[in-house]
C-alpha positions as CSV (number, residue, x, y, z in Angstrom):
1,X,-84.1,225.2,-1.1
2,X,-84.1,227.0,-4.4
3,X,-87.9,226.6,-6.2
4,X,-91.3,226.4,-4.9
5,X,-91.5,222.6,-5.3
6,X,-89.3,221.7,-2.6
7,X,-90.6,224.4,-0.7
8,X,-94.6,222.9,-0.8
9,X,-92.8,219.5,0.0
10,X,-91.2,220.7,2.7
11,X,-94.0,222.5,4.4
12,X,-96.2,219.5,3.7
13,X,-93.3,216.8,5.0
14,X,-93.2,219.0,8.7
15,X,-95.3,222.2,9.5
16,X,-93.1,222.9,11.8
17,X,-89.6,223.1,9.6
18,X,-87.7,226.5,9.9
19,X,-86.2,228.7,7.1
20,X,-83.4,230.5,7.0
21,X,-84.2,234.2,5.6
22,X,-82.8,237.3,4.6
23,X,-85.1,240.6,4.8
24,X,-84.8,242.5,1.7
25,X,-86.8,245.5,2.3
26,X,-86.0,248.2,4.1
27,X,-87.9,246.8,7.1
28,X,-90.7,244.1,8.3
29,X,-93.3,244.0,11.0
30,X,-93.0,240.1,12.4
31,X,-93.8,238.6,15.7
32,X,-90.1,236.8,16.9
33,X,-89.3,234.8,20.2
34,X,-87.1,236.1,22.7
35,X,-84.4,234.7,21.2
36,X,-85.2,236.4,17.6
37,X,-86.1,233.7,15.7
38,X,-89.8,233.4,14.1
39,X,-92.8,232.2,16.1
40,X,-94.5,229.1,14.7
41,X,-97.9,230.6,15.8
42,X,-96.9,233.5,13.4
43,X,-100.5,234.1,11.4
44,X,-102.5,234.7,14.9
45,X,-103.7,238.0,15.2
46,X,-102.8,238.8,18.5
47,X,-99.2,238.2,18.2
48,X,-96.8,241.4,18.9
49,X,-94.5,242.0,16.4
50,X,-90.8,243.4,16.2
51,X,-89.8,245.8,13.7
52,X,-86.8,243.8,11.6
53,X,-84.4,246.2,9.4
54,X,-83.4,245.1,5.8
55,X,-80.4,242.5,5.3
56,X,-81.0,240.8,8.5
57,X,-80.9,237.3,8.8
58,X,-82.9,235.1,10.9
59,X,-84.8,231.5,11.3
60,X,-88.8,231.9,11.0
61,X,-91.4,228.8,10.2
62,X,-91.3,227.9,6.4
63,X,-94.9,228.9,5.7
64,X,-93.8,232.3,7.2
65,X,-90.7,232.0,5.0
66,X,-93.2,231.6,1.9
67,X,-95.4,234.2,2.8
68,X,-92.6,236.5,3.0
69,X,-90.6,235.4,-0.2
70,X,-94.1,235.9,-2.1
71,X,-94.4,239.7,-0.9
72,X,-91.1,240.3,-2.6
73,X,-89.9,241.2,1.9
74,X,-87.1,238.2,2.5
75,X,-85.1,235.4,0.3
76,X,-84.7,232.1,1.8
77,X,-81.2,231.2,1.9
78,X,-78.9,228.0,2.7
């Protein structure tokens, strides 16, 4: 997925779709399974969240992957 395009028919094709993403800050707050990949519930307030350092690569819900790529915090990569 390179453009936003794909990335609105994708989210609209299956909510439930995961991303592959780089974070490119130095870190992110994001609430992650036990096996460190993204919750789908990940906009609920009371979710605990992990603190993930910059250039790590992990699988979180698309929408999350758009929110993220948006704020400049993660890339989403093949």
């Amino acid at each position: 997925m390179t453009g936003k395009p794909e990335i609105a028919t994708a989210l609209a094709s299956s909510p439930t779709e995961m991303a592959t993403v780089v974070i490119t800050v130095d870190h992110v707050y994001l609430p992650l399974d036990d096996e460190g990949a993204g919750i789908l519930d990940w906009a609920v307030s009371n979710n605990s969240t992990t603190k993930v350092a910059r250039r790590t690569r992990l699988n979180v819900p698309l929408d999350l992957a758009c929110f993220l790529c948006d704020r400049d915090q993660a890339e989403i990569v093949s």
